[in-house]
C-alpha positions as CSV (number, residue, x, y, z in Angstrom):
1,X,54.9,108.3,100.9
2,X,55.7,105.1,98.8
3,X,57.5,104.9,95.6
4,X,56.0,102.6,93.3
5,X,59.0,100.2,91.7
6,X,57.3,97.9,89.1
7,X,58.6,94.8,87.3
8,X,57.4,93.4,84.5
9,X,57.9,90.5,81.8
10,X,59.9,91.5,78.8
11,X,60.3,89.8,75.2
12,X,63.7,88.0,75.0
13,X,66.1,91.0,75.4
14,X,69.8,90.8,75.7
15,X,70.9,92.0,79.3
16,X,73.7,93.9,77.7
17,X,71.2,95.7,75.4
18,X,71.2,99.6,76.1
19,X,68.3,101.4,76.9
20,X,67.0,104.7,74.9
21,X,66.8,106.4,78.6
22,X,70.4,107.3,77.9
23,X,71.0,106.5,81.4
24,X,74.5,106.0,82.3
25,X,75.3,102.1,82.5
26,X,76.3,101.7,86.0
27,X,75.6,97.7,87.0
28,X,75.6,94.6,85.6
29,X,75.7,91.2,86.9
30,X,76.1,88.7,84.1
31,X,77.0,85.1,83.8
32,X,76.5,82.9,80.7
33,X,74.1,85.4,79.3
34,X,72.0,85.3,82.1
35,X,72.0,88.4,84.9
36,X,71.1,91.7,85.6
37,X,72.0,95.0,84.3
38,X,71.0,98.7,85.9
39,X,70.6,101.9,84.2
40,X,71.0,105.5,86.5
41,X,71.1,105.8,90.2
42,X,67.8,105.8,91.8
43,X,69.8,106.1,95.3
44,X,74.1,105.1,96.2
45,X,74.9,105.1,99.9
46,X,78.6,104.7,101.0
47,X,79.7,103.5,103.8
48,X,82.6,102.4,106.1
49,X,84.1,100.9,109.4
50,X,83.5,97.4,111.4
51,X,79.9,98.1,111.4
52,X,79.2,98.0,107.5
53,X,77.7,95.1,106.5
54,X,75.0,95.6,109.4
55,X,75.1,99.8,108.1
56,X,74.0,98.4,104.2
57,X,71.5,96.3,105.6
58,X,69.4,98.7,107.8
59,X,69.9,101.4,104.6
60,X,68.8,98.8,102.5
61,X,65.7,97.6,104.2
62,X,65.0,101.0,105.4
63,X,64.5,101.8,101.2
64,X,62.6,98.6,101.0
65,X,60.3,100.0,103.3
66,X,59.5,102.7,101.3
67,X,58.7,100.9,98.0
68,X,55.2,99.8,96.8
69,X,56.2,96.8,95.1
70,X,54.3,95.8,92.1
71,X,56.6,92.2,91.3
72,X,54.1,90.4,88.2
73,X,57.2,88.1,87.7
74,X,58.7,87.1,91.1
75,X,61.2,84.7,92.3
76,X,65.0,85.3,93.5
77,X,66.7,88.6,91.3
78,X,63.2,89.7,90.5
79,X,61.3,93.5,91.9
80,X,63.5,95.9,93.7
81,X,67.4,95.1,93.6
82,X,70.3,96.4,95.5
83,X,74.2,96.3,93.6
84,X,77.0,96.1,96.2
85,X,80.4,96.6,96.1
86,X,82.2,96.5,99.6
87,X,85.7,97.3,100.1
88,X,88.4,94.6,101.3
89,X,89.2,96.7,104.4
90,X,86.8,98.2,106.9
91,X,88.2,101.5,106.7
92,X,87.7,102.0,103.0
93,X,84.6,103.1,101.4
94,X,81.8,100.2,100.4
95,X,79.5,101.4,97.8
96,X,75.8,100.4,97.7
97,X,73.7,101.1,94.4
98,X,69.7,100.9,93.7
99,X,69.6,101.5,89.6
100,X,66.1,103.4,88.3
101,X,65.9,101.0,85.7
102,X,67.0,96.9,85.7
103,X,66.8,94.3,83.0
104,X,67.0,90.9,84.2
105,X,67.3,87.8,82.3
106,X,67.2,83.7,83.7
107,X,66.8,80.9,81.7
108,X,65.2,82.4,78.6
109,X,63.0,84.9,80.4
110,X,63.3,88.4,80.3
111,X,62.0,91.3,82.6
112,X,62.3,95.1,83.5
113,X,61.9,96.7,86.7
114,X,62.0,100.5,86.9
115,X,61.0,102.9,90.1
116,X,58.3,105.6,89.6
117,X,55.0,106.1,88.6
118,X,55.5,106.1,84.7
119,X,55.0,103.8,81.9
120,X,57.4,101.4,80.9
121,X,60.7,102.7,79.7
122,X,61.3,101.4,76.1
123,X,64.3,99.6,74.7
124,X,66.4,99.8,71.9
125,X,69.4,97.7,70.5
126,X,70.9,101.4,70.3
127,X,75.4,101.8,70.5
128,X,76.1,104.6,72.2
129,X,79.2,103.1,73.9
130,X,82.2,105.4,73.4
131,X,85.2,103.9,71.6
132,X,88.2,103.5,73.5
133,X,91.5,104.5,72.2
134,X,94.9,103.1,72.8
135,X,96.0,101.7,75.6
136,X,99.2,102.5,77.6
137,X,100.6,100.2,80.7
138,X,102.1,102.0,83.3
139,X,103.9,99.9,86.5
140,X,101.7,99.8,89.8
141,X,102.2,100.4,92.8
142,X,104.7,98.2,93.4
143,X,107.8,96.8,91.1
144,X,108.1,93.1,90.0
145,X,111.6,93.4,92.5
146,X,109.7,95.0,95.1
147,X,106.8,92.4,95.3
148,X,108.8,89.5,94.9
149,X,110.6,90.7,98.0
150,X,107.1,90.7,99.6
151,X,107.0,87.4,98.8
152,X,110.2,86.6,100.2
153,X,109.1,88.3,103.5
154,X,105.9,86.6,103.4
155,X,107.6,83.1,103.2
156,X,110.1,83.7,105.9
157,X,106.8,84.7,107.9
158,X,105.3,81.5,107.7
159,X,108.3,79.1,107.9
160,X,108.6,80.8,111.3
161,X,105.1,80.0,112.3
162,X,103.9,83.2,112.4
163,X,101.0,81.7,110.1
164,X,100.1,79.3,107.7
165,X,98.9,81.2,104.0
166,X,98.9,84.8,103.6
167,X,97.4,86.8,100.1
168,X,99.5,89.4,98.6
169,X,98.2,91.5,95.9
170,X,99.6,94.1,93.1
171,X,98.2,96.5,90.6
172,X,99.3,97.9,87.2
173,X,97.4,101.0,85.9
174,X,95.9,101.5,82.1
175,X,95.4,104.7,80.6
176,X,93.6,105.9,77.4
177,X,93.5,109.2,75.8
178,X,89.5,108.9,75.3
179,X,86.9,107.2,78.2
180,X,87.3,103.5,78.3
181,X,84.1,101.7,76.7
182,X,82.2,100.1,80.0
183,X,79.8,98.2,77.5
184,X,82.6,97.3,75.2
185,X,84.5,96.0,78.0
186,X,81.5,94.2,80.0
187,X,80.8,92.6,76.6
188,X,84.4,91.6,75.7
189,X,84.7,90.0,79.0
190,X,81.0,87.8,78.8
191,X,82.4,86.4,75.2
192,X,85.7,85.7,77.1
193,X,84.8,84.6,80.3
194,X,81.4,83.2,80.3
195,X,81.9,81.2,83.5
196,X,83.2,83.8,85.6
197,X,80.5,86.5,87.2
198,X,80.9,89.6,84.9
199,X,80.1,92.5,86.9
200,X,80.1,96.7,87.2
201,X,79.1,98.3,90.7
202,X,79.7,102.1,91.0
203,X,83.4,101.4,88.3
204,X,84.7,99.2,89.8
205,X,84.8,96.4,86.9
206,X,85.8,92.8,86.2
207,X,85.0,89.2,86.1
208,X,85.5,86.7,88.7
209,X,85.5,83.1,89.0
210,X,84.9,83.2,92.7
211,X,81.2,83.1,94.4
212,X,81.6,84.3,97.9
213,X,77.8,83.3,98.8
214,X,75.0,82.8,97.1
215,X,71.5,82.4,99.3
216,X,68.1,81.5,97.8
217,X,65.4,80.5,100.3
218,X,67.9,78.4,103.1
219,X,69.9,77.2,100.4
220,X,73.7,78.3,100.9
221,X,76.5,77.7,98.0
222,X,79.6,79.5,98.0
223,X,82.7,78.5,95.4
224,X,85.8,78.5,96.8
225,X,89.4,78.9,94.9
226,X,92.8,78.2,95.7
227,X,95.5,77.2,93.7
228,X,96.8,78.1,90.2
229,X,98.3,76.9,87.1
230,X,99.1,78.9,84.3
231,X,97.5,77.6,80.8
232,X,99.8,77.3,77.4
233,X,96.9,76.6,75.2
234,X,97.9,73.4,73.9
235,X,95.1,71.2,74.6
236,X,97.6,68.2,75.6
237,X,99.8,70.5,77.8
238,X,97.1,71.4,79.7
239,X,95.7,68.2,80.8
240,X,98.9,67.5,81.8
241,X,99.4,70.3,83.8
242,X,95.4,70.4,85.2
243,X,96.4,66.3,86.9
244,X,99.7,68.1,88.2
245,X,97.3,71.0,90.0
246,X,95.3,68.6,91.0
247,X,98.2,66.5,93.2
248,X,100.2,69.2,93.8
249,X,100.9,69.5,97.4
250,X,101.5,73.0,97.4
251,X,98.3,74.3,96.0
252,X,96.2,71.3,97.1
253,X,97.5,73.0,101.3
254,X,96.8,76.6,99.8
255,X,93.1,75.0,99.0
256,X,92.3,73.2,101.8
257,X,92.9,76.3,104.1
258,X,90.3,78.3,101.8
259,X,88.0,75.8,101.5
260,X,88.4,75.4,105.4
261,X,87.6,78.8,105.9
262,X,85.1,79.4,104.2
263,X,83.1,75.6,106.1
264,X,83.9,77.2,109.6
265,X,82.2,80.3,108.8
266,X,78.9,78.6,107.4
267,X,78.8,75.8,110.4
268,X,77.1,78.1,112.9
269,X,74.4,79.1,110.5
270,X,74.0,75.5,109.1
271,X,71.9,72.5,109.6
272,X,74.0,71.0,107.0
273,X,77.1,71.4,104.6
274,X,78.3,69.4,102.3
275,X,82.3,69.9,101.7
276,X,83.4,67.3,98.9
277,X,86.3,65.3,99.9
278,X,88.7,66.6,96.6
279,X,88.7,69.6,94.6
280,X,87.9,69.9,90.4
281,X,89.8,71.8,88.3
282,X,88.2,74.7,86.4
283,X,89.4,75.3,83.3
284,X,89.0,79.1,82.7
285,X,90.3,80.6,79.6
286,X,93.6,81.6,80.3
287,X,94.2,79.4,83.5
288,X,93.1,76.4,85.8
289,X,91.7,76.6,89.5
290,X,91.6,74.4,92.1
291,X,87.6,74.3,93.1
292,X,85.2,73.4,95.8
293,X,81.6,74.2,95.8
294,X,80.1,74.3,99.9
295,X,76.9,74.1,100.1
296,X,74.7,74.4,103.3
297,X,71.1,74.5,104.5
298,X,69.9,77.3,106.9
299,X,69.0,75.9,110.2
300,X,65.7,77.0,111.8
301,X,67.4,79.0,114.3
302,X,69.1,80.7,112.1
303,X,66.2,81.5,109.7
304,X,66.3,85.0,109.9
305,X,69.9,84.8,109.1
306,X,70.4,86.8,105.3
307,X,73.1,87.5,103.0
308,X,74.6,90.2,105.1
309,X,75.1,87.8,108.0
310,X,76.6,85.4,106.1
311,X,79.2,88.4,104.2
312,X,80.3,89.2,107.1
313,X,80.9,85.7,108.2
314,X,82.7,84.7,105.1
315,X,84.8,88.0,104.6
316,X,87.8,87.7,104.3
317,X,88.3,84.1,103.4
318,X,91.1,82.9,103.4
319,X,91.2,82.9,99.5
320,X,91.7,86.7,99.3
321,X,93.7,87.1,102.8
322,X,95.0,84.0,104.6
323,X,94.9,81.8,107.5
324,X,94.5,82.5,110.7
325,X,92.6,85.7,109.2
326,X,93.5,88.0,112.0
327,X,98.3,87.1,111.4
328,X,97.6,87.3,107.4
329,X,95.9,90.6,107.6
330,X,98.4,92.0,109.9
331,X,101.2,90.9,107.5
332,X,98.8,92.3,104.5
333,X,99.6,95.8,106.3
334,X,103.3,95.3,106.9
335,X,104.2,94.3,103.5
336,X,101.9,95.0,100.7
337,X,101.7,99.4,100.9
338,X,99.1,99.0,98.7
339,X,95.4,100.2,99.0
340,X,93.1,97.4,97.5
341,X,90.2,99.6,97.6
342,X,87.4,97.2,96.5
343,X,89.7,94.9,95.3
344,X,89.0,91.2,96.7
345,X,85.7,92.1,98.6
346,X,82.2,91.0,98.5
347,X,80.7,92.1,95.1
348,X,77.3,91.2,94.1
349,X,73.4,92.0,94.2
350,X,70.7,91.6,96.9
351,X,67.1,91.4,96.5
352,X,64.0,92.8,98.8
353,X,64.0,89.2,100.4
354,X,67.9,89.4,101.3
355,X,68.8,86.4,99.1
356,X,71.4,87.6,96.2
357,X,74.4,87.1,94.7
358,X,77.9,87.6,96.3
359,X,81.5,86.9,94.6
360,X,84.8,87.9,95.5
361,X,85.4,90.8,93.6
362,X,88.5,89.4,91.8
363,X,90.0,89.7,88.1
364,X,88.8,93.7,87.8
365,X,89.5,97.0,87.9
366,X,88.6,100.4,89.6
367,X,88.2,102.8,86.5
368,X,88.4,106.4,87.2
369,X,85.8,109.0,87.5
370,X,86.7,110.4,84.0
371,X,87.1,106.7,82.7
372,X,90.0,107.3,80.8
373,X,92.0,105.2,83.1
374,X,91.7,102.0,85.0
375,X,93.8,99.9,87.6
376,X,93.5,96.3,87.7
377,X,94.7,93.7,90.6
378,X,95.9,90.4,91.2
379,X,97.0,88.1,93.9
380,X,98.5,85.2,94.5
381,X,98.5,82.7,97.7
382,X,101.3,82.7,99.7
383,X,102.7,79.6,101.3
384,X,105.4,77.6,103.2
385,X,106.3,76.3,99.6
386,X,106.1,79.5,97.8
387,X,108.7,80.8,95.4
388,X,108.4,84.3,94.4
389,X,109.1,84.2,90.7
390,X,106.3,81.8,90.5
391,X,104.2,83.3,92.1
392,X,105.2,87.0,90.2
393,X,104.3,84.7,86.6
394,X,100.7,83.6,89.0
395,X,100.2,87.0,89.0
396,X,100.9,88.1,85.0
397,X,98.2,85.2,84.7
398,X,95.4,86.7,86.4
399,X,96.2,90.3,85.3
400,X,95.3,89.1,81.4
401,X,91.4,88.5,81.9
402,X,91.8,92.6,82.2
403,X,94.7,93.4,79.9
404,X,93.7,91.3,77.3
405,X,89.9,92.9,77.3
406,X,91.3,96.5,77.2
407,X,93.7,95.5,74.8
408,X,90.9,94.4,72.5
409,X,88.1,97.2,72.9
């Protein structure tokens, strides 16, 4: 029997905006005020092991299957939509989410798509978000002394030509005495951040500058960044220090693997790429990137090739783990003793056509079931010219998109 998922045009309507349901907020996928934002589970699947990006895709078209899709506004993030979350390592859990209802908003238009046979839900600006109450930081899993010394290890690794760039992460842990506002947050974080892919799958929370893939039609584009200067907020300074990033012959090495990476995996699938000879600079609120956007055509032969193919290709890039992929993740397991979780892998949404929407799940944190706590990551590219109490300060930076938010709420 089919289940009838409808979509339909909306008035202009925040994506943000609650929905008098009182469905739990549970997605969102938001970027300069345009995205997507889900409300309740319709259906999660979880899954794990070398086999899970081709796992989420028969479960996902398998659902597809079942859906009588009635789509009166069409094109790419419209009708039925599945979130993602998949976890840096094979052998941790991947979460996969279908929401029961979905706002959607692109360039000024507005739409709802919710699954059953019932009228329209209705909308309300309604603030049921709870308010959060005082934060407390507690250390991660590992110490500043400890990680450093990671570092260390990492750089006498490479300087012995073990391999060329590893990734090294760290957590710190927040805790509040009341559940930790999701909408509060995801809001904070859009007026923050608006360039950066604000997004909630299944808790785990954040916003990241860093588009893993995104595929509309044949068209390929995925954002890659490496390399990292702190900002001091002195508009002068930071020129200054953005031409420095930009010669810099450490960071410009760390950039060129990624971007590397990340061109080798598209090729097969490819008629075409296009890798620009230098990188920009992004200037992000509290810190500057190094940046190249790879684009890419499908081939013919490659036509039924869809997001999941190219996930798979792409993860791990060399961005979040190192190059050659197979030494850095090897040294990941000897040194870090940390369990990343969902930290650093694909995070995104896919729609009934397979095109979507995939980022590196980057600058977040995994809240807890209760919500009353939440542990955020960061990493930092190691290299032959590494030094670890520059790369410990790299880290501080790209904690304070989270600390900064939950600090705020």
């Amino acid at each position: 029997m089919s289940v009838l998922i409808t979509t339909e045009i909306l008035g202009e309507h925040p994506v943000l905006t609650s929905v008098n349901t009182k469905l739990d907020l549970v997605n969102a996928w938001v970027r300069s005020g345009d995205g997507l934002v889900g409300f309740g589970e319709y259906k999660k699947f979880e899954v794990k092991g070398e086999n899970r990006f081709k796992e989420a895709k028969t479960w996902w078209e398998e659902r597809v299957s079942e859906f009588k899709i009635q789509n009166n506004v069409h094109g790419s993030g419209t009708g039925p939509i599945l979130f993602s979350s998949f976890s840096f390592d094979p052998n941790e859990i991947s979460v996969l989410v279908i929401p029961e209802i979905l706002i959607g908003q692109k360039n000024g238009k507005s739409w709802i798509t919710w699954i059953g046979d019932v009228k329209q839900p209705n909308l309300e600006k309604i603030n049921t978000a709870p308010v959060s109450g005082e934060i407390k930081w507690q250390e991660g899993s590992i110490s500043e002394q400890a990680w450093q010394s990671q570092v260390s290890s990492a750089i006498n690794a490479i300087k012995s030509n073990k391999l060329e760039k590893v990734v090294l992460a760290r957590d710190i842990t927040a805790t509040s005495k009341t559940e930790i506002g999701v909408r509060s947050l995801l809001q904070r974080l859009e007026i923050e951040y608006p360039s950066t892919w604000i997004f909630l799958v299944d808790g785990l929370i954040g916003a990241t500058p860093e588009l893993l893939v995104r595929l509309s039609k044949s068209l390929v584009t995925s954002r890659v960044l490496a390399g990292t200067i702190r900002k001091t907020g002195n508009e002068d300074r930071d020129l200054t220090l953005a031409a420095s990033l930009a010669k810099s012959s450490k960071d410009l090495e760390e950039h060129e693997y990624a971007v590397r990476s990340v061109a080798d995996a598209l090729a097969p699938f490819c008629s075409s790429t296009n890798v620009p000879e230098a990188p920009f600079v992004l200037h992000l609120s509290n810190v500057m990137h190094l940046a190249t956007d790879v684009t890419g055509v499908l081939n013919d032969s490659a036509k039924q090739s869809d997001i999941f193919t190219l996930i798979e290709q792409l993860h791990p890039s060399a961005a979040v783990c190192g190059t050659p992929a197979l030494e850095a993740k090897k040294l990941i397991v000897e040194l870090e003793q940390m369990n990343r979780q969902r930290y650093a892998g694909p995070v995104g949404w896919i729609d009934a056509n397979n095109d979507g929407e995939i980022a590196i799940a980057l600058r977040c944190g995994q809240l807890s079931n209760d919500r009353n706590s939440i542990r955020i990551f960061a990493g930092c590219g190691i290299v032959a010219g590494s030094d670890p109490a520059t790369e410990f300060a790299e880290s501080q930076a790209k904690l304070m998109p989270m600390r900064t938010a939950l600090e705020t709420l």
